[in-house]
Structures are given as structure tokens and as C-alpha cells.
C-alpha positions in Angstrom: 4.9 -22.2 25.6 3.3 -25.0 27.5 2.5 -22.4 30.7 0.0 -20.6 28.7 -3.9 -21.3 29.0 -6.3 -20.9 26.0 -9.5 -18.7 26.4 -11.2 -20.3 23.6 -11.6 -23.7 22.2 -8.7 -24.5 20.1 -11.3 -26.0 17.4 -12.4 -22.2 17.1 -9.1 -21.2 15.0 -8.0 -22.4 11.4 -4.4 -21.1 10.2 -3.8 -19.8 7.0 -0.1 -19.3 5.8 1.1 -17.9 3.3 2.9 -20.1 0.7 4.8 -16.7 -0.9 5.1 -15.4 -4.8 7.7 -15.5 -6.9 10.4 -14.7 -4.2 12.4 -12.6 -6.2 14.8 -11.2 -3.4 15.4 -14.6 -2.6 16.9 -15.0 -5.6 18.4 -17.6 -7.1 17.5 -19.6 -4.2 13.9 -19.6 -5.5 14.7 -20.7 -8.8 13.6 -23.8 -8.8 11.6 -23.7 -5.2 9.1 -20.8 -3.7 10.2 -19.7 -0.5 8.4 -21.4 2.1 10.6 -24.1 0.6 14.0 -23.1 0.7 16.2 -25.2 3.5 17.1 -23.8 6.8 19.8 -24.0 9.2 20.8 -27.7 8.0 17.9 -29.7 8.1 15.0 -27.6 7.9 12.5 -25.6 5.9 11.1 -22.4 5.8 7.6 -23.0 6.0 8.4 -25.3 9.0 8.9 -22.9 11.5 5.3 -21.3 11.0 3.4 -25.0 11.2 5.9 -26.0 14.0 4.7 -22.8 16.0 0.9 -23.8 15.2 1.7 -27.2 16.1 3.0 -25.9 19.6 0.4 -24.1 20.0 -1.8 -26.7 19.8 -3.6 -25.4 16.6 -3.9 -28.2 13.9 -6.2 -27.3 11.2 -3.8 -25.7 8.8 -4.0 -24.3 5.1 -0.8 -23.7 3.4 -2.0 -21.2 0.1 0.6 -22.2 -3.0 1.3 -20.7 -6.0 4.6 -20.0 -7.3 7.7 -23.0 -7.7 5.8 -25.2 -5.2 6.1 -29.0 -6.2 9.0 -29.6 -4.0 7.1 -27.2 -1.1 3.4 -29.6 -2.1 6.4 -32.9 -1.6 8.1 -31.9 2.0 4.3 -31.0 3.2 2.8 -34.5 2.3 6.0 -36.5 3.6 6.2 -34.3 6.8 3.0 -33.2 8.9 0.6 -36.3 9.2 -2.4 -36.4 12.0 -3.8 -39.6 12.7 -7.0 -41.1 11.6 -8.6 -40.1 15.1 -7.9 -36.3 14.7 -9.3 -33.5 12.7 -6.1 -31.6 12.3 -4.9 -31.2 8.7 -1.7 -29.2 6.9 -3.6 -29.3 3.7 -2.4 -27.2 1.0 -4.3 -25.2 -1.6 -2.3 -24.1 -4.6 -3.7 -21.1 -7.1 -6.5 -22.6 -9.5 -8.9 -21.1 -12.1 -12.2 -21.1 -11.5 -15.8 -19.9 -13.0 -15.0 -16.9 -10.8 -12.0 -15.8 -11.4 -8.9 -17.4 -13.9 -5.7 -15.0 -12.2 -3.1 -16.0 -9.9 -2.7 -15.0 -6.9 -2.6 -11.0 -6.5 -1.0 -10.1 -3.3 -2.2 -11.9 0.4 -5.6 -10.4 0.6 -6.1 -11.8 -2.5 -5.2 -15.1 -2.0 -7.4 -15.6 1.3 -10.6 -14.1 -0.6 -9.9 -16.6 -3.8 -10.1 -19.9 -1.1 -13.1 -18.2 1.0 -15.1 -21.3 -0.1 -13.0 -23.6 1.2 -12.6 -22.3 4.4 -16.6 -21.9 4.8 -17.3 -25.9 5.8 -14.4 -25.4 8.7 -16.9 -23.7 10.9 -14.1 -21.7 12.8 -14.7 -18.1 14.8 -11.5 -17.2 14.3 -8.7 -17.2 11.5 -4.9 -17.2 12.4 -2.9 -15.2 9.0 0.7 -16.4 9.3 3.4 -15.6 6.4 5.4 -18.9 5.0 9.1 -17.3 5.6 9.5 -15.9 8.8 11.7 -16.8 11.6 10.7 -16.8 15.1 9.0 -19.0 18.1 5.8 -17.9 19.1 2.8 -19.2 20.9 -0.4 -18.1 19.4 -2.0 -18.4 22.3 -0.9 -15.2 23.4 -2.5 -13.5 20.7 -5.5 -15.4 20.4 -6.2 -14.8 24.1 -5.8 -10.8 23.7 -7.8 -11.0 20.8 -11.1 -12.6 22.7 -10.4 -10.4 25.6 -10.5 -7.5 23.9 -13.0 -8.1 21.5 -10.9 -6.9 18.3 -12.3 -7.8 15.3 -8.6 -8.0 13.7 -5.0 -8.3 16.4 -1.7 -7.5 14.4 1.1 -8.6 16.2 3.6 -6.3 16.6 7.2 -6.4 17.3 9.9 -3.7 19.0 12.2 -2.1 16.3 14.8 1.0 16.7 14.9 4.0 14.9 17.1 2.5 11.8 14.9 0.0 11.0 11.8 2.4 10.7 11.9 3.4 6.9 11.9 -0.4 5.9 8.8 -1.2 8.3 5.2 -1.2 8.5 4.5 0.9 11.9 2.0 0.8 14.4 0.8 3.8 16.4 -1.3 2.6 19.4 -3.3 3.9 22.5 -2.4 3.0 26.0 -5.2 0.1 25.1 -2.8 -1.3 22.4 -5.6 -0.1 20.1 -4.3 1.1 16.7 -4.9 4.1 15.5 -2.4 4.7 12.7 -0.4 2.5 10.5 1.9 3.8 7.8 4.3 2.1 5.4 7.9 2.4 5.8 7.6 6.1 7.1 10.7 8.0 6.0 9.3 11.2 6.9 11.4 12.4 10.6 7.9 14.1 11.6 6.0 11.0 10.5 8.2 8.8 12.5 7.7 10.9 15.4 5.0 10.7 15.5 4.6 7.1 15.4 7.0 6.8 18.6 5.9 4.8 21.4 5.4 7.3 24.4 8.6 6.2 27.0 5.8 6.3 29.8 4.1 3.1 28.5 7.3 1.0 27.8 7.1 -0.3 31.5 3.2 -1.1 30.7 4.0 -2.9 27.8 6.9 -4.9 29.3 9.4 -3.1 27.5 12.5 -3.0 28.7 15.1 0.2 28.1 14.7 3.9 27.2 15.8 4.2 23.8 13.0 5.5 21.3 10.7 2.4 20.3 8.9 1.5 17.8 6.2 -1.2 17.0 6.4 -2.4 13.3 3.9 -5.0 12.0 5.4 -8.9 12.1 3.0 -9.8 8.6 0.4 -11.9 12.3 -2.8 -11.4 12.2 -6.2 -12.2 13.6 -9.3 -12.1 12.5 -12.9 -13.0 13.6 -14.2 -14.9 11.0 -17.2 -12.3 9.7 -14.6 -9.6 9.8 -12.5 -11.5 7.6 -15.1 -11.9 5.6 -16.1 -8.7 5.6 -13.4 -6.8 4.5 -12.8 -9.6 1.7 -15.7 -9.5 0.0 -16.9 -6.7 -2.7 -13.4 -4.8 -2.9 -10.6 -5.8 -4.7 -7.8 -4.8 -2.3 -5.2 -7.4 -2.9 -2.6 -7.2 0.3 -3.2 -7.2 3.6 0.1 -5.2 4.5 -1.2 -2.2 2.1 -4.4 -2.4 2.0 -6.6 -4.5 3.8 -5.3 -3.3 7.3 -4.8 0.6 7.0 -8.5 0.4 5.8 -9.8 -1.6 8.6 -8.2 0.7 11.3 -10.7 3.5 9.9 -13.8 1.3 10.5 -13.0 -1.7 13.1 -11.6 -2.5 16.4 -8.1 -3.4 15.2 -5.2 -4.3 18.6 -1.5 -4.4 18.7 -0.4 -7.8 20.2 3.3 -7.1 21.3 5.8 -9.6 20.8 9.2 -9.3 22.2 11.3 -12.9 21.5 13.5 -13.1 18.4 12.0 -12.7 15.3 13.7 -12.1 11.3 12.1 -11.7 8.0 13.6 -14.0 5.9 13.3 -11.9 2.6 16.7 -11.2 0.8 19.8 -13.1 0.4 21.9 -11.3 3.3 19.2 -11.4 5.6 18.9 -15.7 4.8 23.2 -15.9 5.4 23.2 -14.1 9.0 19.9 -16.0 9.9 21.9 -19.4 9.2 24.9 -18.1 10.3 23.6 -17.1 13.5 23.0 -20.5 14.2 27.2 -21.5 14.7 27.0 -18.8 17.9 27.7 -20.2 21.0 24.2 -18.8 22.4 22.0 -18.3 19.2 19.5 -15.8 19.4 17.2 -18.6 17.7 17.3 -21.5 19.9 16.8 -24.7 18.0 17.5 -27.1 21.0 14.3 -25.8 23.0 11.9 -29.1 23.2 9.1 -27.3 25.0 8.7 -26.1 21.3 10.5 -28.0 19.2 10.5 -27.4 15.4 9.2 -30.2 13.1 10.2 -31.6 10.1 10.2 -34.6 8.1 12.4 -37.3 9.4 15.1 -38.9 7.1 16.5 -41.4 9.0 20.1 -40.3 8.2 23.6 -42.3 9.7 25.0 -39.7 12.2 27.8 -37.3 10.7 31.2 -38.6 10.0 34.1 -36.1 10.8 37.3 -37.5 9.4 40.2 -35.5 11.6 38.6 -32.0 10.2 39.5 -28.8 12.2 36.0 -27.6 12.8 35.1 -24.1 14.9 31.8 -22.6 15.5 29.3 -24.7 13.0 26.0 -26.5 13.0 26.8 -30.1 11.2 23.5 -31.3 10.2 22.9 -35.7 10.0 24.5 -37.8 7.3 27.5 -35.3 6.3 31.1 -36.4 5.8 33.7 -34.4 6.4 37.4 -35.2 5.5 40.2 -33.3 7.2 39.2 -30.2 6.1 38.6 -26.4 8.0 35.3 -25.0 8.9 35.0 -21.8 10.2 31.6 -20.4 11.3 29.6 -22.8 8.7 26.5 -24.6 8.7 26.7 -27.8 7.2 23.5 -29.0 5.4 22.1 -32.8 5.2 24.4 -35.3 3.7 27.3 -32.8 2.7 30.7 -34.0 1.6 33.7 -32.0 2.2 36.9 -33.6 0.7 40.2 -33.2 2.5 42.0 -29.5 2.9 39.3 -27.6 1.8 38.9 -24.6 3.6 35.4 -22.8 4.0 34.5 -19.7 6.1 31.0 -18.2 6.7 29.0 -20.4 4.6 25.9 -22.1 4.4 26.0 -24.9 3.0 22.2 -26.5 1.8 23.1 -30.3 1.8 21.6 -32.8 -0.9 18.7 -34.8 -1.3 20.8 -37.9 -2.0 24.2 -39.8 -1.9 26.1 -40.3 -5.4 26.0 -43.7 -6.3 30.0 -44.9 -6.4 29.5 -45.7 -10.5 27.7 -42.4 -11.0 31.0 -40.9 -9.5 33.2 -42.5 -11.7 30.9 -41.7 -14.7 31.2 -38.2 -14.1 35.0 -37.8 -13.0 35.5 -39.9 -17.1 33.7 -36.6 -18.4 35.6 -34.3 -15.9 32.4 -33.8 -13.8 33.2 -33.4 -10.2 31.7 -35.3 -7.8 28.7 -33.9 -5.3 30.0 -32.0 -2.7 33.1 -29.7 -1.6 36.6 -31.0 -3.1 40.2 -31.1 -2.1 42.0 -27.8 -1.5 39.0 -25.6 -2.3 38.8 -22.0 -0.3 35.2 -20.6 0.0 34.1 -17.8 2.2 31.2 -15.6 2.5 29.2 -18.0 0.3 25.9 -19.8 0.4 25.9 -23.6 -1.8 23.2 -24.6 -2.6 21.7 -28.5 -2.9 23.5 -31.1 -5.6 26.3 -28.7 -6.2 29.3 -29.7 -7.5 32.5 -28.1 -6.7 36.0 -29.6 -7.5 38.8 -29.5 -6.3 41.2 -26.2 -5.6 38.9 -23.4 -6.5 38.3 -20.4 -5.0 34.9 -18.8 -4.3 35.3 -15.5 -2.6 33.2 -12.3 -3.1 35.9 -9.9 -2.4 36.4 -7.2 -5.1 32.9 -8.0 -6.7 29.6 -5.8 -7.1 27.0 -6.8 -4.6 25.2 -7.8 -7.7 26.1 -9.9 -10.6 24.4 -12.7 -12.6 26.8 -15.3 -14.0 24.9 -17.9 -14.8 24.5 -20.9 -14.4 27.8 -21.1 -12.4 26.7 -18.4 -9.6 25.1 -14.9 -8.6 26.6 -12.4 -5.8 23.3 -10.8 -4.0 24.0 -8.7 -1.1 28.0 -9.2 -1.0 27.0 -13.3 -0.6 28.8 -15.5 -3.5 25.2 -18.5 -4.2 26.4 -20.9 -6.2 22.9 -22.5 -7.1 21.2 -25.8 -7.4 23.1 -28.4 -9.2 25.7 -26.0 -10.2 29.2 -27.7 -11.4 32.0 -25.7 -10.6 35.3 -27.7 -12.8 38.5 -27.9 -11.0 41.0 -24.9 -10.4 37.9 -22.8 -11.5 38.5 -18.6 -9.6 35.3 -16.7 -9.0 
């Protein structure tokens, strides 16, 4: 990231992203937290991969827009991203508020720019960088930004190479040999539609594609926008997405570019696409690479003891700080901050969330008195194809397995199957011997 020049002062850009609704697919994960929020691979949260890519970028005036579960989003912002007295940089957050003008949430993400238009005014900035709050990839904006000024779009979507399955669930680009778009359609399901939406094979080597297999360029949710364009197509309509709206209009009337982007980059948007995301991360070479420091991902430090591993019999995980693991198995697993895994238990493919604190030793015995197990994973407990979830409490020799279950039930408040994945969610107690 740190090879690429800016063609514009950096001052010129203020990023927007956006904080997400109720997160419904995310579900139950977002109970209790929007989606921005919800922890990643160990020690991490959503929202920090878009801020740590601004960051790297060297783009510091940032709006986070809130609205839905967001205390706990609104807490890891203020104890995280701090610029000093001698900057103007900012990761200031503006939750959903009623005023003279309007008294409704949020509609959609069009919506949510046009309701904070006023605040953004003062910044004085020519261009506005439109990120969403649960994506995951490493990008430098710079790339985008520079194509934008060079070819004077008045809105870039960035764009990302996708196959001929993934089509139907995709927004998709059609583009000139300029990258200029000239059609966009909604998860075309149409076999004519799609091809004609096909990038011509003749321009893949242009474009820096690599293979021959029929490509496609679906929309990443990027965008960039002069600021009177923004503006523009903000004010006196009420189109409330950007996705739908917003940017199949603009193609009609303005000078709207493709940006391609070619790294590694997932949606975070249902529960099965969250487990492989995390899961991904125990592979020898993940296809995200956390350990890269020319861009490193922030977060808000804890100043955790390093993990304790007690004999355990551990294979392909990502152990995050302050965990404590007694002799137990761990097979393909990431372990979350300050997990405790008791001796002989026995997990496979599972994210576990970590906790936000240690259990006082008195508050452990309290609870064992009432039958209450302890936080954390207990003895002789099998779990695979699972995702835990912070302050849970499991005890010991249960078995948590979604084998022979719907893809979908509600059992609440021990746990919910989405998507074949057993969650067990937040401060869930599971008693000992307990089957699911």
C-alpha cells in the first residue's frame, strides 16, 4: 500500500461508512450489537477493517453513520481510533436523530448520507469516499481515488471479478473498454441478461485479469463521489439506497467508472459466510493476511497476558491474547480474547468470540452453588461446526453438533442453527451433560 502516490490532496476526501441496519442475516449475532460490531477473527471488529484500510490509506477524516444496536459499536470507536491534538483527522460517529426535517430512521444508505448532508457541509472536502461497515478486504483507496481524478468521473464504483455462479446474487457492472459503466442490474438471473453483462475475453489482459474463464465485474458496495455530485443526486428525490437506486440512475445521466479490484474480498452478510471468513483464518496461507504490517489492521489495545496453553493438542487455529487452554483438542478453531477451555474438551471448526472480562474466583463459586457453569468451554465437552459467542457458558460433557438439524431453528435463548452453523449466543448457559 505504501508504493502508491496520491493525485490529490489527502484533505480533499472525507469517508463515510456505513454503520448497517438491523443485520437480520447476521442473526443472532446482532442481537444485542449492529454489525459493524460483531468480533472478528479473535481480536477484532467488523467495522475495523474499513477504518484500518482508510487509516492506511492515509485518509483520516472519518464518519461512522449509526443506527441500529450501536452502544457497544459508539464504545469500541471512542476507546479505539484517537488522533492527536495536532491533527484534523477524526472517526466521529453520527447515530440516526430526529430533526425539524425529518423524524424516521434511517431508510436504506442513500438515505442515511442525505439525512447528515449538514454535517458534512463545514468539512469542505471535493471528494466523498462511501465504504460499507462489514466487509472484509485490504484495499488502498488511493487506487481508486487516483482513477477517479484522472478520469474525471463524477461517481467510481469499485468493482470486483466474480464467476458465473456468483452472478444471480450480485450487483453487475457492464463497462466500455474505458471502464465506463454503461449498465448495472441487480442480481441478473436472466442467462441472456448475464450475457450480456460478460466482460469481453479480449479486455481481460487490459484490465489485468488473469485467466479465460467468463468474468464478471459485480459492485463491492465502494464508491466515489465528487462532492456536488453527491449532492446532487441526494437532494430533491427520495431514493433511499445507493445499491438500487442511487447508482442505476446516475449511470443514465453522469460519468460513472468501474475501479477494478482484484485482492481478496467477502461480504460478511449471513452466518455461513461469517464461520468460513473466521475459519479461513486457521489456513496455513490465509487468503486474508492478517500479519501484513505495510497495512496492518487496528484495533483497540487491551493489554492482555499472552495465551496460556496447558498441554492442549492444538492443529490449525488462530489463539487470540489472554486465552487459557487446559489439555483439551482444537481442530481448525479460532480462539477469541480471554477464552477458557477446560481439560478434554474437544472442539472442531468453531469460532469462538472470547469475553470481555475474566470471572472473578468468588463469582465462580457463586454460580457453580446455583449449578451455573463457569465462563468458558468445560471438561469433556464435544463441539463442532459451531460459532460461541462472548460470556457464554458451557459446562461440562455436552455436545453441540448440528448434524441431523434443519439449517434453521430458533431455540431460544440456549441457541439458533443458521446456515448448518450451531450459535450459541451471548451469555448463553448451557447446564452440564446438556445434547443439542
Amino acid at each position: 500500500m505504501a508504493n502508491l502516490v496520491a493525485r490529490y490532496h489527502e484533505g480533499e476526501i472525507l469517508a463515510i461508512i456505513m454503520g448497517g441496519g438491523q443485520g437480520s442475516r447476521l442473526f443472532p449475532l446482532t442481537k444485542e450489537r449492529s454489525k459493524p460490531a460483531v468480533p472478528l477473527a479473535g481480536k477484532y471488529r467488523l467495522v475495523d477493517i474499513p477504518i484500518s484500510n482508510c487509516i492506511n490509506s492515509n485518509i483520516r477524516k472519518i464518519y461512522l453513520l449509526t443506527q441500529f444496536n450501536s452502544a457497544s459499536l459508539h464504545r469500541h470507536i471512542s476507546q479505539s481510533y484517537k488522533f492527536d491534538q495536532f491533527s484534523d483527522g477524526f472517526v466521529e460517529i453520527l447515530a440516526a436523530e430526529q430533526t425539524f426535517s425529518s423524524s424516521t430512521w434511517y431508510q436504506g444508505t442513500a438515505d442515511a448520507v442525505r439525512k447528515n448532508l449538514l454535517h458534512f457541509a463545514p468539512k469542505q472536502n471535493r471528494y466523498f469516499l462511501v465504504l460499507s461497515g462489514d466487509q472484509l478486504y485490504r484495499m488502498d483507496f488511493r487506487g481508486i481515488i487516483n482513477q477517479h481524478v484522472e478520469t474525471n468521473a463524477d461517481l467510481t464504483v469499485a468493482t470486483i471479478v466474480k464467476g458465473q455462479r456468483d452472478v444471480s446474487s450480485l450487483g453487475i457492472m457492464q463497462i466500455d473498454e474505458t471502464r465506463q459503466v454503461i449498465n448495472f442490474v441487480e442480481k441478473p438471473t436472466d442467462p441472456e441478461v448475464q450475457e450480456s453483462l460478460k466482460l469481453p475475453k479480449k479486455w481481460h489482459s487490459r484490465f489485468g485479469i488473469q485467466g479465460e474463464d467468463d468474468c464478471y465485474l459485480a459492485s463491492m458496495g465502494i464508491y466515489v463521489f465528487k462532492r456536488g455530485v453527491l449532492e446532487e443526486l441526494l437532494t430533491n428525490n427520495d431514493s433511499t439506497d445507493f445499491g438500487r437506486h442511487i447508482i442505476p440512475e446516475a449511470i443514465n445521466t453522469h460519468r460513472v467508472f468501474s475501479y477494478i479490484f482484484q485482492g481478496y474480498w467477502e461480504d460478511i452478510g449471513t452466518i455461513r459466510s461469517f464461520f468460513e471468513a473466521n475459519l479461513a483464518m486457521t489456513d496455513e496461507l490465509p487468503p486474508f493476511d492478517f500479519f501484513n504490517m505495510n497495512a496492518p489492521i487496528y484495533s483497540r489495545p487491551r493489554f492482555l497476558p499472552a495465551s496460556k496453553i496447558n498441554g492442549a493438542n492444538v492443529r490449525f487455529a488462530a489463539i487470540s491474547d489472554g486465552c487459557i487452554i487446559n489439555h483439551a483438542h482444537l481442530t481448525q478453531c479460532v480462539v477469541g480474547l480471554r477464552t477458557v477451555i477446560e481439560r478434554n474438551a474437544n472442539l472442531k471448526r468453531v469460532v469462538l468470540l472470547g469475553g470481555d472480562y475474566y470471572e472473578p474466583e468468588e463469582s465462580i463459586l457463586e454460580s457453580r452453588a446455583k449449578g451455573i457453569p463457569k465462563i468458558g468451554i468445560g471438561e469433556n465437552t464435544i463441539i463442532e461446526n459451531a460459532i460461541i459467542d462472548k460470556g457464554v457458558r458451557i459446562g461440562a460433557n455436552c455436545v453441540i453438533k448440528p448434524d441431523g438439524k434443519p439449517d434453521k431453528v430458533d431455540n431460544p435463548p440456549m441457541y439458533y442453527i443458521r446456515d448448518g452453523v450451531v450459535v450459541i449466543p451471548k451469555n448463553a448457559i448451557i447446564p452440564d451433560n446438556t445434547v443439542i
